[in-house]
C-alpha positions in Angstrom: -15.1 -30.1 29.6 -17.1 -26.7 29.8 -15.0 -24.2 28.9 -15.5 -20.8 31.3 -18.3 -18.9 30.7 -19.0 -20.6 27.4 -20.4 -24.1 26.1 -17.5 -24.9 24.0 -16.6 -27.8 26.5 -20.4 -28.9 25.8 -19.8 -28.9 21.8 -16.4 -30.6 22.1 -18.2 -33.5 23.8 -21.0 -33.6 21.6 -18.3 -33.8 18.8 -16.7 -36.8 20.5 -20.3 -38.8 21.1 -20.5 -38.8 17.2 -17.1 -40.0 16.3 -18.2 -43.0 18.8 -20.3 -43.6 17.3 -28.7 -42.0 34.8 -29.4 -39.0 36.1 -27.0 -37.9 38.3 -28.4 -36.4 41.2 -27.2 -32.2 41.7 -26.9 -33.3 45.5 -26.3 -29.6 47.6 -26.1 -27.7 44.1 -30.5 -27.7 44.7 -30.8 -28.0 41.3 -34.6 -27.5 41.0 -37.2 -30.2 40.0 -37.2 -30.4 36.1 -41.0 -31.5 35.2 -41.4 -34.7 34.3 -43.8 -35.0 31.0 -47.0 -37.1 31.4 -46.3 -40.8 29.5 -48.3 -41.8 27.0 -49.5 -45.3 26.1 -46.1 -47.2 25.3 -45.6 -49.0 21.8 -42.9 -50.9 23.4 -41.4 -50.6 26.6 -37.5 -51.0 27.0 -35.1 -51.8 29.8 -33.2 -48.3 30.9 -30.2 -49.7 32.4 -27.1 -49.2 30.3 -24.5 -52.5 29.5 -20.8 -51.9 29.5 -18.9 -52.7 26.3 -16.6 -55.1 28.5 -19.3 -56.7 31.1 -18.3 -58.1 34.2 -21.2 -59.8 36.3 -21.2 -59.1 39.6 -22.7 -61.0 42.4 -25.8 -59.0 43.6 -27.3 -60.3 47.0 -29.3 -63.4 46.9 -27.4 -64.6 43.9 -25.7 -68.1 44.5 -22.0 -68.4 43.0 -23.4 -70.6 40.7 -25.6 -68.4 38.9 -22.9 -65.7 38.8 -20.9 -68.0 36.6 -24.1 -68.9 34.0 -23.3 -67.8 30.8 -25.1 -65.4 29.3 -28.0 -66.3 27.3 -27.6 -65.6 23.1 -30.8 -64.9 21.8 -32.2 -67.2 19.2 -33.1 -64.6 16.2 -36.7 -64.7 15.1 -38.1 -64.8 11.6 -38.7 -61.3 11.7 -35.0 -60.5 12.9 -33.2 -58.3 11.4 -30.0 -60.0 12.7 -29.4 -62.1 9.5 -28.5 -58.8 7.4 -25.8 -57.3 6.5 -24.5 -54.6 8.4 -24.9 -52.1 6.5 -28.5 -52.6 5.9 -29.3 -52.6 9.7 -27.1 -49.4 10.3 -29.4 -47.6 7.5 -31.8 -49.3 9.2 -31.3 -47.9 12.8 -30.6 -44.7 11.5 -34.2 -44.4 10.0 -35.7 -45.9 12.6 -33.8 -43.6 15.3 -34.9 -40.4 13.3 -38.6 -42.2 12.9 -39.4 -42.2 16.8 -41.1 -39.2 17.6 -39.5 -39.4 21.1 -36.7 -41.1 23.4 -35.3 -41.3 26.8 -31.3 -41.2 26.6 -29.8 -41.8 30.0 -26.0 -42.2 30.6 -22.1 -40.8 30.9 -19.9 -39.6 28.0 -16.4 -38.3 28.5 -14.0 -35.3 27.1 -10.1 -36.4 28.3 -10.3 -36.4 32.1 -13.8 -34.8 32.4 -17.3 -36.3 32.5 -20.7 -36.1 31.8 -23.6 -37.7 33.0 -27.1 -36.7 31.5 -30.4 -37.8 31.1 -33.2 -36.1 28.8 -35.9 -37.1 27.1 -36.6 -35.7 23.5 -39.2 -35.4 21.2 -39.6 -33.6 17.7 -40.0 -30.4 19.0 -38.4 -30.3 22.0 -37.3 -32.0 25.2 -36.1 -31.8 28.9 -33.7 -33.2 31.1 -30.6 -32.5 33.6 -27.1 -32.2 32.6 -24.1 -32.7 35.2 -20.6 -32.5 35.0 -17.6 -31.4 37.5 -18.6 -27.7 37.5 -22.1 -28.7 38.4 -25.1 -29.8 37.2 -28.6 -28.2 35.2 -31.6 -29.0 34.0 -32.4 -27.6 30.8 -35.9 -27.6 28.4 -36.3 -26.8 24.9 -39.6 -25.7 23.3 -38.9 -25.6 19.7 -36.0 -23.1 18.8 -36.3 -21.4 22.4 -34.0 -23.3 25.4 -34.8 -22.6 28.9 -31.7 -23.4 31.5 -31.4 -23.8 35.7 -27.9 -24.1 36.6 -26.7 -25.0 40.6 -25.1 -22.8 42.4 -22.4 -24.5 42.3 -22.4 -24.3 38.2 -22.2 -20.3 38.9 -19.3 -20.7 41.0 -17.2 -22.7 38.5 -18.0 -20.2 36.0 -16.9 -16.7 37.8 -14.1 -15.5 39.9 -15.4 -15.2 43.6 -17.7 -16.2 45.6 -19.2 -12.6 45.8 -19.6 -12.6 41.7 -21.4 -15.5 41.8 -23.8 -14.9 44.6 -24.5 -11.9 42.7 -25.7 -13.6 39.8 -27.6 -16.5 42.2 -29.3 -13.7 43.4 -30.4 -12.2 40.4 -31.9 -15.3 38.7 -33.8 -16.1 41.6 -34.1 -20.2 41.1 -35.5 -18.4 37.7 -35.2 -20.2 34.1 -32.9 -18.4 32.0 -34.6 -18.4 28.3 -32.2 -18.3 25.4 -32.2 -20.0 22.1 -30.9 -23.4 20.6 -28.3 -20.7 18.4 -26.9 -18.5 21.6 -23.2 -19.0 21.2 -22.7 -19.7 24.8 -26.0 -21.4 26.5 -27.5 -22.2 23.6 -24.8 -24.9 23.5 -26.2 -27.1 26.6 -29.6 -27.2 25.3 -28.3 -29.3 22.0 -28.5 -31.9 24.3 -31.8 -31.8 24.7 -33.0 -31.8 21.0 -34.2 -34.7 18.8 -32.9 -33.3 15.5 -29.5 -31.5 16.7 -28.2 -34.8 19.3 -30.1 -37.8 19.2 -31.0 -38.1 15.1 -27.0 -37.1 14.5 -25.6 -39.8 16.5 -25.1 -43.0 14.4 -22.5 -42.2 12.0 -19.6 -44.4 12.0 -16.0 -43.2 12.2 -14.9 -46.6 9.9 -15.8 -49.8 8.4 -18.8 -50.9 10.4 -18.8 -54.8 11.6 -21.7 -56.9 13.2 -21.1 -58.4 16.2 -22.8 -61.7 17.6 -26.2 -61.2 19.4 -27.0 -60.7 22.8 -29.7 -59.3 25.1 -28.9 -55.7 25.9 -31.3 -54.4 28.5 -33.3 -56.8 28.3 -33.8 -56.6 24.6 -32.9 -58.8 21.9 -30.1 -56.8 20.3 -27.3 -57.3 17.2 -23.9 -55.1 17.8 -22.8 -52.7 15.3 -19.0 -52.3 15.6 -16.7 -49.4 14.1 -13.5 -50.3 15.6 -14.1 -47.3 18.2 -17.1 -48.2 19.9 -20.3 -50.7 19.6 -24.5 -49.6 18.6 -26.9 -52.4 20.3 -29.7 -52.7 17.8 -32.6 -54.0 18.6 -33.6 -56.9 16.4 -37.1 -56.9 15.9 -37.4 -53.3 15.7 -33.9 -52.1 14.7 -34.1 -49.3 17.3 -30.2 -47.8 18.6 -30.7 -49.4 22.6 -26.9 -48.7 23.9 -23.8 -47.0 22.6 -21.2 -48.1 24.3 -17.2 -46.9 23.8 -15.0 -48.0 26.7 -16.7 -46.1 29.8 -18.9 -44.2 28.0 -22.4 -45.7 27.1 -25.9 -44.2 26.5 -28.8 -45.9 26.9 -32.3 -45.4 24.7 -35.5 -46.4 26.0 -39.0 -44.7 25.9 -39.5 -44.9 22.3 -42.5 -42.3 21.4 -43.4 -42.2 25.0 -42.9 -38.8 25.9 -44.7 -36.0 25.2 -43.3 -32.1 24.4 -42.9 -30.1 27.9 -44.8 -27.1 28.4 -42.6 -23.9 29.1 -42.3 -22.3 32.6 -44.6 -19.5 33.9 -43.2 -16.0 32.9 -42.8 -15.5 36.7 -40.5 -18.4 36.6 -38.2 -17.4 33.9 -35.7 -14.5 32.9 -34.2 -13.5 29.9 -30.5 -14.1 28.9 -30.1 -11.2 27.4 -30.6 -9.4 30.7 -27.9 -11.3 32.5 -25.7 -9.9 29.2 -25.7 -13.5 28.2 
């Protein structure tokens, strides 16, 4: 998925999220802490647990057999519902509304042929934070306007050089530092996309074909109508027509903390070092 020592992998995926339509933990990489932005009061507060396209319920303990088999519920849609329209007004609808939040939370896995990615970032206008994982390791990356600030694991720096000694080199250097790049560096600057409003989240509802409602359901936990394009499904939430999951085979990303999150701060100078003096 990430090609060596560049981001192409990262843009490839990217690529693939828009034709479609929880954090994974670094574990011995010792990724760092990425702060976590202080909430502000919630407009509406969301369910953050993605819903596969093809749901299988599972019986969880203290669940009787019987209630395994209930069907679900189909929500009843309200006056206000958005449900009853074409589809075609509630994509242009969601797309508006999508680019309208001034922030979200987008938590799940996306996949590039046998590779995968798990992320989870929040976003606002001007910038955003998160961590980033996939089988050459994980990071956590921040963006502050048009300036991206990247930790990658140890295990990351291994993936990306030819020994052991090479990368323990550069381990060294940084330090546990931030590197600080921008959002147009051909080669870092690639990861933080993820981690921007305008250049991810606000790009990701375009169809690849004719788009088709499906019936109604509650989608974590929200009243929701599906948007179909014959290569994946967008939840919509009815009463607000808000994107909640996209969802194509095993891949699904989930939206919640609509204008909830606030901008993060950058790191202390004494925390960061510049790209260009790791020749990157």
């Amino acid at each position: 998925m990430v090609g060596k020592r560049s981001g192409v992998g990262a843009v490839a995926l990217m690529a693939l999220v828009v034709g479609c339509g929880g954090p994974k933990d670094a574990g011995d990489d010792a990724l760092g802490s990425t702060p976590t932005p202080a909430p502000q009061s919630p407009s509406q507060s969301s369910v953050q647990s993605p819903t596969p396209l093809r749901p299988s319920t599972v019986a969880t303990p203290g669940q009787t057999p019987s209630a395994v088999l209930d069907k679900p519920t189909i929500p009843v849609p309200s006056s206000s519902s958005i449900a009853g329209l074409s589809a075609k007004v509630i994509l242009a609808k969601t797309q508006a509304a999508a680019k309208a939040a001034t922030s979200v939370r987008m938590k799940g896995a996306v996949s590039d042929g046998k590779e995968r990615m798990v992320l989870d970032v929040r976003v606002t206008k001007n910038g955003g934070q998160g961590s980033i994982t996939t089988s050459d390791g994980g990071m956590s990356v921040m963006v502050i306007g048009k300036t991206a600030y990247l930790k990658m694991s140890n295990k990351f720096w291994q993936s990306q050089t030819k020994s052991k000694a090479e990368a323990d080199a550069i381990v060294g250097l940084i330090a546990g530092r931030w590197i600080k790049t921008t959002m147009s560096d051909k080669d870092l600057g690639n990861f933080a996309l993820f981690a921007s409003k305008a250049e991810f989240f606000d790009t990701l509802f375009e169809p690849s074909g004719a788009v088709k409602k499906t019936a109604p359901k509650t989608v974590d936990g929200v009243p929701a109508i599906g948007l179909g394009d014959g290569d994946g499904t967008l939840w919509v939430d009815t009463a607000t027509a808000r994107p909640v999951s996209l969802e194509s085979g095993s891949d699904k990303l989930s939206f919640s903390e609509y204008n909830q999150v606030t901008t993060p701060k950058a790191p202390p100078a004494s925390q960061v070092i510049d790209g260009k003096a790791l020749g990157m």
